[in-house]
C-alpha positions as CSV (number, residue, x, y, z in Angstrom):
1,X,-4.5,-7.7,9.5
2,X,-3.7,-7.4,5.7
3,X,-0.7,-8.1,4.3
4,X,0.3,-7.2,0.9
5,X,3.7,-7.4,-1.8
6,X,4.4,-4.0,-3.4
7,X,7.1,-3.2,-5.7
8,X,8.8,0.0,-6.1
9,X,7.9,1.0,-10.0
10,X,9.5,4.5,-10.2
11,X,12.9,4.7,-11.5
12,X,14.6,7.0,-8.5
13,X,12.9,4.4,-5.6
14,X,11.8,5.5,-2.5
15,X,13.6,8.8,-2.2
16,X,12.6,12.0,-0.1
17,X,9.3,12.8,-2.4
18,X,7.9,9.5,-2.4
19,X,8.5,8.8,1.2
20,X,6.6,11.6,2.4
21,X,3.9,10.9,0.1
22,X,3.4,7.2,1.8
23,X,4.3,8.9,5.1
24,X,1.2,11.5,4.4
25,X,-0.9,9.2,3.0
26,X,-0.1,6.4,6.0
27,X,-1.1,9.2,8.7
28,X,-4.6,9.6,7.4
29,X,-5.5,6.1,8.9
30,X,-6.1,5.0,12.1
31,X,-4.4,1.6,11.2
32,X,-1.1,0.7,12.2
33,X,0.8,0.5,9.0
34,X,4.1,-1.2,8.5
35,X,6.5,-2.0,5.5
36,X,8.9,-4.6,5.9
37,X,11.8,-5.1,3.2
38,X,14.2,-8.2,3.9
39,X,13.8,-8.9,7.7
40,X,13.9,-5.1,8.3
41,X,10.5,-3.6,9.4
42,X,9.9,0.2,9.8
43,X,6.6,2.4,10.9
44,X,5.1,3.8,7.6
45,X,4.0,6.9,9.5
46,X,7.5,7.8,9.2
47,X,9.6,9.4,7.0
48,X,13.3,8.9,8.5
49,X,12.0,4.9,9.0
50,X,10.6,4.3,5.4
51,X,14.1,6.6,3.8
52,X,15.8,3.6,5.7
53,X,14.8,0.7,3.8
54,X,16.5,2.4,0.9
55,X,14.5,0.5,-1.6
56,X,15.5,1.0,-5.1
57,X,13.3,0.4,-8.5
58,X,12.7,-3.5,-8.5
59,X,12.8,-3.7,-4.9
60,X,9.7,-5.7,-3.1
61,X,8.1,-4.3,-0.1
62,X,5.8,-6.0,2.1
63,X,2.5,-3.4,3.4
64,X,0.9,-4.5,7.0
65,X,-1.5,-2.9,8.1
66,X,-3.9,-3.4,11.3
67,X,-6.5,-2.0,12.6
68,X,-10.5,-1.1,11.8
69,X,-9.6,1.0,8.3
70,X,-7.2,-1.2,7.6
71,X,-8.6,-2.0,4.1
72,X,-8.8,1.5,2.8
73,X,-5.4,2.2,4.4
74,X,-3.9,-0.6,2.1
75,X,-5.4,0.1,-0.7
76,X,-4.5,3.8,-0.4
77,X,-0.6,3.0,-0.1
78,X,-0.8,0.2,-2.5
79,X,-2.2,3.0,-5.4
80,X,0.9,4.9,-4.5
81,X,3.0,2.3,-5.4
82,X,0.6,1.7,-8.2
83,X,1.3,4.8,-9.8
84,X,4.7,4.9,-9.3
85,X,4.2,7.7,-7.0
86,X,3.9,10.1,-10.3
87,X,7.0,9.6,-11.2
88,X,8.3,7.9,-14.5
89,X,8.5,4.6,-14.3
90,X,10.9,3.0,-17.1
């Protein structure tokens, strides 16, 4: 299991377009991938459960993710975050 802090860089947070992108990006893996913000923890194979944790610019996510391609599932969401999910960022 890997467990990882991500921040939300882009200035609109995780609205419709970036949820969907971690949501499509999450369903390529096998893993079992989770975000937790606070002591609220949604599937991140879903779009209605990661529009829940209505996480603004600044806000800190923790990625979990288990299972045999767990590494490259990280790594894949984590470079979303990354990038700000091509959005501007400041």
């Amino acid at each position: 299991m890997i467990e990882r802090e991500l921040t939300v860089r882009n200035r609109a947070g995780l609205h419709t377009r970036p949820a969907s992108m971690i949501v499509r990006t999450a369903s390529q893996f096998d893993s079992e991938i989770l975000l937790r913000r606070d002591n609220y923890e949604i599937n991140g194979k879903s779009v209605i459960g990661v529009m829940t944790l209505a996480a603004e610019q600044g806000a800190t996510l923790t990625l979990i993710v288990d299972g045999e391609d767990e590494e490259t599932a990280a790594d894949a969401v984590e470079e979303l975050f990354a990038d700000g999910f091509g959005e501007e960022l400041e």
